[in-house]
Every structure is written in structure tokens, then in C-alpha cells.
C-alpha positions, 0 to 999 in steps of 0.5 A: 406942574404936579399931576392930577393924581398928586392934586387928588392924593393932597386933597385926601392927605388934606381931608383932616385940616380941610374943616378947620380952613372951611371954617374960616374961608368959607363958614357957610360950606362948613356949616353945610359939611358939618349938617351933612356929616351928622345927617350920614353919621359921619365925622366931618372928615370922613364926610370929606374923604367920601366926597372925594371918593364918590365925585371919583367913581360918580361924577360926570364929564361935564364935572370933571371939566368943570373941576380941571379948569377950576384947578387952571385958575387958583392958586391952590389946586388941592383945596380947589379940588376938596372944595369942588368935590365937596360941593359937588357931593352936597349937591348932587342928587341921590341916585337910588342905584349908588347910595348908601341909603337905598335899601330896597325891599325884597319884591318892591318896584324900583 
């Protein structure tokens, strides 16, 4: 059984086919990729590959536990694990401390 850190390394490896096989095994999450990526002005895969960082540094237990028993159940760990990363990033919700898009003014309140 491979270790969590090679399902990670495939995920990211996976990063570029990762649109073209969402296209077809998911059409609605590769919409959603593709709005978020233009929303970021991101490529799709690099949309991905941030995804992957971000659940990294900012997910929480509960998801982590939901990603590993997700990864017990499939067949294909790897891609399990891209798409419930990148899931996870199209859902969280933005906390103004680590994201890219908090700029706040000098003397603003937070």
C-alpha cells in the first residue's frame, strides 16, 4: 500500500490530466474548476496544484479524516485524493488571515 505522501506526490504529478478527466467524470466539478480558476486568474491546473497546497497547510482534522477514509474506499486513491482536495478548496470558506485576497488597508480594523 503506497504512503500517503506518494498519493500526494501522484495528486500533484496528476495536476495536468486532472481537467481532462473531470471533464468526463464529473462535468459539473470541472465547470466549477474552470469558473474558480478564471475567478483567481489561474490556469485550471494551477488552480488544482493550489488546491492541493492549501488543504495541506489549511485543512482541518475533521477533513483530513474525511480525506483518509475516503482514500480506504476507491480504487484510485490518487485522484480521490485531487478531487477532495479540490472540492474542499471550492468550498471552504475564505479566512481573511490566509488568503491571497486579504489585503487590508493600513490602520483599517480587521
Amino acid at each position: 500500500m503506497p504512503m500517503f505522501g506518494d498519493l500526494l506526490a501522484a495528486a500533484r504529478d496528476g495536476a495536468g490530466d486532472f481537467q481532462a478527466w473531470l471533464k468526463i467524470a464529473n462535468p459539473e466539478l470541472a465547470i466549477a474548476v474552470q469558473g474558480a480558476a478564471c475567478a483567481e486568474a489561474l490556469t485550471p491546473t494551477s488552480y488544482v496544484r493550489t488546491a492541493i497546497s492549501d488543504f495541506s497547510r489549511f485543512a482541518s482534522e475533521e477533513d483530513w479524516a474525511t480525506l483518509t477514509s475516503t482514500l480506504m474506499r476507491t480504487e484510485d486513491p490518487g485522484m480521490a485524493c485531487l478531487v477532495a482536495m479540490v472540492d474542499w478548496r471550492l468550498n471552504v470558506r475564505a479566512c481573511n488571515q490566509h488568503s491571497h485576497q486579504h489585503h487590508p488597508q493600513e490602520g483599517a480594523a480587521e
